[in-house]
C-alpha positions as CSV (number, residue, x, y, z in Angstrom):
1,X,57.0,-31.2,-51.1
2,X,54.9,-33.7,-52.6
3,X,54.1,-32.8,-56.2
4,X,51.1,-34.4,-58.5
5,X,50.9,-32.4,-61.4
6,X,53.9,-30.3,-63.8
7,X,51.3,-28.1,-64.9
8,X,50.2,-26.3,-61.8
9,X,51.8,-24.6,-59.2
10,X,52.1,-26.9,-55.6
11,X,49.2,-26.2,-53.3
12,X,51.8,-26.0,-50.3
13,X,54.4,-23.6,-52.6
14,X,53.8,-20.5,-51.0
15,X,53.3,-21.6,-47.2
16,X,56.9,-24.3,-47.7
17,X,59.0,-21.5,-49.4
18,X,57.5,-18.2,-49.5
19,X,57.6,-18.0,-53.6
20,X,54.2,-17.2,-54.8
21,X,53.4,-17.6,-58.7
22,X,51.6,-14.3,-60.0
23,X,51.8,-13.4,-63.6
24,X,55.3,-11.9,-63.3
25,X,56.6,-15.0,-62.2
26,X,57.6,-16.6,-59.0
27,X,57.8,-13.9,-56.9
28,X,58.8,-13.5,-52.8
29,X,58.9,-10.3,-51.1
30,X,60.3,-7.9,-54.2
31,X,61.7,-10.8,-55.9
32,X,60.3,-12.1,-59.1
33,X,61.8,-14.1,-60.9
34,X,60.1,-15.5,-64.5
35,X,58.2,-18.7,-65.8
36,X,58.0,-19.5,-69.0
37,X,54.4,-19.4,-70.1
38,X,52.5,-22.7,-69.8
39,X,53.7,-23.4,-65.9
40,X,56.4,-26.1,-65.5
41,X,56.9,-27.0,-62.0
42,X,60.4,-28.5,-63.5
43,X,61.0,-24.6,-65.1
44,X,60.3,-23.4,-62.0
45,X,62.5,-25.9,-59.9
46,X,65.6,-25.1,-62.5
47,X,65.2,-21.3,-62.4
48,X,65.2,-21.5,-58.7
49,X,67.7,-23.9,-58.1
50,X,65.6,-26.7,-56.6
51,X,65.9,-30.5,-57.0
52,X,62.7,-32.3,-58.8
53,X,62.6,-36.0,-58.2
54,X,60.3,-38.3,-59.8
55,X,59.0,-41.3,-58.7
56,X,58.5,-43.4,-61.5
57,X,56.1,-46.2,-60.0
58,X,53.9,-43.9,-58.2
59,X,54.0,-41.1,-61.1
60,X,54.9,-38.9,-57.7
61,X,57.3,-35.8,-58.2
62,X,59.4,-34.4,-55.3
63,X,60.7,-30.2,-55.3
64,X,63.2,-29.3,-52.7
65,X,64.5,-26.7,-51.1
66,X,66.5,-24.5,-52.7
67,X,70.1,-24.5,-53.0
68,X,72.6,-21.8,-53.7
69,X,75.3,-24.3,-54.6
70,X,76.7,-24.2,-51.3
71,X,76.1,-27.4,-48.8
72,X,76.5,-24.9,-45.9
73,X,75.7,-21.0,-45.2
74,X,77.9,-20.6,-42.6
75,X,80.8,-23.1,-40.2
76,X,78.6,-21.8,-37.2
77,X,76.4,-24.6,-35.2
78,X,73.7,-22.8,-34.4
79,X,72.4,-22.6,-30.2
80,X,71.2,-26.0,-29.9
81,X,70.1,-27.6,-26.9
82,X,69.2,-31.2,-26.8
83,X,68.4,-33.8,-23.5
84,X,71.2,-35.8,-22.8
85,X,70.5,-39.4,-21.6
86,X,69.1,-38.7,-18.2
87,X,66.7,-36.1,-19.5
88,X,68.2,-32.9,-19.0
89,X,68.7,-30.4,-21.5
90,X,72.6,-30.4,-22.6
91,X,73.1,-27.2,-24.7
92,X,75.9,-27.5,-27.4
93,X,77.4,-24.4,-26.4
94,X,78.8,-25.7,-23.2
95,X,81.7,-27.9,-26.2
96,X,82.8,-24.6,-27.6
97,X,86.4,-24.5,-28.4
98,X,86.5,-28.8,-28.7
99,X,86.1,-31.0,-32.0
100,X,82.5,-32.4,-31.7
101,X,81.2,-35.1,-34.3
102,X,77.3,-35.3,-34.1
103,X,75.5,-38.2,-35.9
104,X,71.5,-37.6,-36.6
105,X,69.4,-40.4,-36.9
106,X,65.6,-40.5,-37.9
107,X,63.6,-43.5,-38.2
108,X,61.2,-42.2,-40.7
């Protein structure tokens, strides 16, 4: 998420990754976990393991998601379905068993 200010806590923090700041820290469901007191959005991003970006040129900061240090959770694809080139809906499932390599591409 998009982040302006160090100081405060993102507008969008809660609603993007279910951490809300209350005085005990960041907390989610029975999880707190603590801030140092002024807020620091880049205290908050190293305590729970996000990346923080900064745009230099546009004095812009970027938090991520959090990451456990792991790239993946699990080896399992999960049920995808996609539409193959005619239009109908090819589910992944159907390769079980053979070597798939998928490439992604976005043009944002």
């Amino acid at each position: 998420m998009i982040v302006e200010r160090l100081d405060r806590p993102p507008d969008e923090l809660q609603r993007r990754t279910g951490w809300e700041i209350k005085p005990e820290g960041a907390c989610r469901g029975d999880t707190c976990v603590p801030l140092r007191d002024p807020f620091d959005v880049q205290d908050l991003a190293g305590r729970l393991g996000m990346a923080l970006v900064h745009d230099e040129r546009h004095d812009l900061w970027a938090l991520g998601p959090e990451s456990s240090g792991h790239t993946l959770a699990s080896a399992e694809l999960p049920d995808i379905v996609l539409p193959d080139r005619h239009g109908k809906d090819f589910a992944l499932r159907s390769l079980r068993g053979t070597k798939v390599f998928m490439i992604a591409w976005a043009s944002w």
